[in-house]
Legacy VTK file of the C-alpha trace (Angstrom):
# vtk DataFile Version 3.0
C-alpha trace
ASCII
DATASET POLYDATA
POINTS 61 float
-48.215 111.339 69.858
-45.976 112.929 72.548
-44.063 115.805 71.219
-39.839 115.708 72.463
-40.329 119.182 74.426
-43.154 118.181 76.297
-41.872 114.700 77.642
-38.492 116.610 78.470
-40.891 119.022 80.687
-42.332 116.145 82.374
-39.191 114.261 83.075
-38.075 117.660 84.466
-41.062 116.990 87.006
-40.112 113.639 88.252
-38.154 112.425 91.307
-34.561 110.932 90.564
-36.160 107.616 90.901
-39.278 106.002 89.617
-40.729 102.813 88.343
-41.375 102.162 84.438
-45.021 101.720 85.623
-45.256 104.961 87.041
-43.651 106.824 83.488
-45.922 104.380 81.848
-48.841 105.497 83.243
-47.627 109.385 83.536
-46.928 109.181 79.560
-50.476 107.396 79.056
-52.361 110.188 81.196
-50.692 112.974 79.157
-50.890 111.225 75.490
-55.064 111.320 76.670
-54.384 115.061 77.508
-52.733 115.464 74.000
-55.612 113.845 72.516
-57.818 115.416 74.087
-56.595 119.139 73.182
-56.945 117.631 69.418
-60.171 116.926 69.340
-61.489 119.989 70.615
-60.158 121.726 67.976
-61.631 119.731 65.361
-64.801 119.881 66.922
-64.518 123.596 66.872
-64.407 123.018 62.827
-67.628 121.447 62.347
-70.338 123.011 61.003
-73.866 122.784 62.525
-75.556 121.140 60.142
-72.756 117.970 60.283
-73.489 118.306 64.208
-76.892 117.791 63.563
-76.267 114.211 60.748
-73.899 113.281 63.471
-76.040 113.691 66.368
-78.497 112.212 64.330
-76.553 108.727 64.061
-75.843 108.364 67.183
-79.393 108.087 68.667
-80.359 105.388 65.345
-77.960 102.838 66.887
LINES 1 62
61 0 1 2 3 4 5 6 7 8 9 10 11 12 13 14 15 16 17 18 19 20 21 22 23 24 25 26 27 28 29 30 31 32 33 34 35 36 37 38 39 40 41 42 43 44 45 46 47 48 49 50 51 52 53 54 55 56 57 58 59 60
């Protein structure tokens, strides 16, 4: 999700004319950015020993 401020701040960045492919892709890019900044922070809120199970999974499969 794409917070109001933060598309006005990127609209602010664009030319006075653009495609809807171009703001399609733009908005995709930063929604991954968004994402992104979330998941590091709930990484940061794992504990080691649910690092470890998890690891742990991922090299069963």
């Amino acid at each position: 999700m794409i917070a109001k401020e933060v598309l006005k701040k990127e609209l602010e960045n664009y030319p006075d004319y653009f495609t809807i492919d171009e703001l399609v892709g733009r908005l995709i890019v930063l929604e991954k950015r968004q994402r992104q900044k979330s998941d590091v922070k709930k990484l940061g809120k794992i504990s080691v020993k649910e690092l470890d199970l998890e690891i742990e999974k991922w090299f069963k499969m």
